[in-house]
N, C-alpha and C positions, 0 to 999 in steps of 0.2 A: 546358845547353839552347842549340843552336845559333839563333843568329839569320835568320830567314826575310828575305823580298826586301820583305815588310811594314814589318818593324822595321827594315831599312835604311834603304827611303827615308825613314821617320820620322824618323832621325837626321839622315840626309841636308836634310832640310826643315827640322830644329832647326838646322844646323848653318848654312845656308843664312838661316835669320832671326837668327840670333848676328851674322853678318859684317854685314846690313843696320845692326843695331844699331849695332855697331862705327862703321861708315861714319858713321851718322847723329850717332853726339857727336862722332867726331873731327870733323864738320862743323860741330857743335854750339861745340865747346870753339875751335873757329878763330874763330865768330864772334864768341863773351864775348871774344876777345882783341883781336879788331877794336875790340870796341865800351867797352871797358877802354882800348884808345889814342885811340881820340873824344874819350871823357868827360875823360881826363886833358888833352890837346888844348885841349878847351874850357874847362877850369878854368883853365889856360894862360892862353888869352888870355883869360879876367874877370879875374886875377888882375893880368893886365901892364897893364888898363885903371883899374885902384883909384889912388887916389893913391901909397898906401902898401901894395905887394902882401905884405908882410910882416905889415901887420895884422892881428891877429886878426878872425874872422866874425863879421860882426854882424847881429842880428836884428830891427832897425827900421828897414831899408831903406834908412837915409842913408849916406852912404860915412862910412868911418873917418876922423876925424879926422886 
């Protein structure tokens, strides 16, 4: 059954929201990687502010011994 000028642009339109897609995680997936060198960044420098940046985390808010 040949394909009519209906079922083309249908494709056409599917094919057309596939690329939007595309576009929108490769946008997506740039920025998890922006914001994955922040947060590392920032643990960064809490880290180099601790007495002891080797210490293990601690969870009553006082610094590590």
């Amino acid at each position: 059954m040949p394909m009519n000028d209906e079922d083309l642009a249908a494709i056409n339109r599917l094919i057309a929201a596939l690329q939007t897609q595309t576009d929108g995680q490769v946008a997506l997936n740039a920025a998890i990687r922006l914001l994955a060198q922040s947060n590392q960044a920032l643990v960064d420098v809490i880290k180099s502010r601790e007495p002891d940046p080797n210490a293990p985390p601690y969870l009553d808010g006082k610094p590590a011994p």
